[in-house]
N, C-alpha and C positions, 0 to 999 in steps of 0.2 A: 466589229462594226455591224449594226444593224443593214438589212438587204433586204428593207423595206422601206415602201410609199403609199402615200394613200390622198386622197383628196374627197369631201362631201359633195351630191349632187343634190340641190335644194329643189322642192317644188313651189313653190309660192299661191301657185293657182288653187282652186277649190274643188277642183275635178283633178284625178289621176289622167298621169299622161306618160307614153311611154316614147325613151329616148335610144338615140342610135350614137351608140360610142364609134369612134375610128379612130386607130392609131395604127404605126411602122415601129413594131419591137427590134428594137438591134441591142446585139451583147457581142463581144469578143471573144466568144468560144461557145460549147456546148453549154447547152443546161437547161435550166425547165422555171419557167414564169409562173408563179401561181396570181390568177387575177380572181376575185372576188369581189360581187356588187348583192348586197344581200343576200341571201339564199342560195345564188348561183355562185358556180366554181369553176373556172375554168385550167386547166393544166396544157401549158405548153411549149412542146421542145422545140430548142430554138436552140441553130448556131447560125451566127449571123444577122439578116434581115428576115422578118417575119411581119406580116400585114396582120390586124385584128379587128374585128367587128364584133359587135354584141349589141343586141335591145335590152332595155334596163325599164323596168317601169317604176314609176316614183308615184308610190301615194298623194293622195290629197293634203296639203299643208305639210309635207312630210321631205325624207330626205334616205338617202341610199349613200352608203358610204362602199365607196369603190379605194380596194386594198389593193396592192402588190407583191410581191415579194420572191425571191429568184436564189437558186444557189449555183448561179453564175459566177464563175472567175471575175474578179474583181479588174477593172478597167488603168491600168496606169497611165493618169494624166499629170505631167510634173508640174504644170503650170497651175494644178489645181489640188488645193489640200482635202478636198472633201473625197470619199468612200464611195467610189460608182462602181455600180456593177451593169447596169442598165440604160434605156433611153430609150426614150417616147419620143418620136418625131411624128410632126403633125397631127398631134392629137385633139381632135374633133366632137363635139356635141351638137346633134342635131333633133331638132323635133319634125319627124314627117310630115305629122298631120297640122303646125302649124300655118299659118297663111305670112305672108307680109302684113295684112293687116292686123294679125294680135300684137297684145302688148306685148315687151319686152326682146329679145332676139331668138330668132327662129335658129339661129346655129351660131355656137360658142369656139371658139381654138384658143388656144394657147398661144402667148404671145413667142416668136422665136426669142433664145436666146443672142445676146450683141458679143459678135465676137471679136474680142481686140487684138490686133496682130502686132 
């Protein structure tokens, strides 16, 4: 099973503008996250919980595609058929220099997941 993720971050604006990633890496054991947003790389060992931060800057009309990928013990969830190895909690996009008043949202998250019991 693949032990990767990845998600596009779009710039829509006409000016380059640089974003603030934030997330809380947790894995069930030792191992090392590779995170990738263009050009950059970042490598990180991680057993357990780990905070992450990174500036990203996105082109003008342009887009940065932000990878994952980890050779982390795989996560046994029985309730669940899909291949986890990893987890983003609370993960965040933010533009600093944006105002309240531009268009569109000044800072993005991830909706949580609904857990059913």
């Amino acid at each position: 099973a693949a032990k990767k993720a990845g998600l596009i971050l779009r710039n829509e604006l006409n000016i380059p503008r640089s974003v603030e990633i934030r997330a809380t890496l947790e894995t069930r054991g030792p191992g090392r996250i590779m995170i990738t947003a263009g050009q950059t790389n970042d490598a990180i060992e991680i057993s357990g919980i780990r905070d992450y931060k990174r500036q990203i800057a996105l082109p003008a009309q342009g887009q940065v595609r932000l990878s994952f990928s980890c050779d982390c013990r795989r996560v046994d969830v029985p309730a669940d058929s899909r291949s986890l190895y990893f987890r983003l909690v609370d993960f965040r996009i933010a533009d600093p220099s944006a105002t309240s008043k531009d268009t569109g949202s000044t800072t993005f998250a991830l909706p949580r997941p609904v857990r059913h019991e």
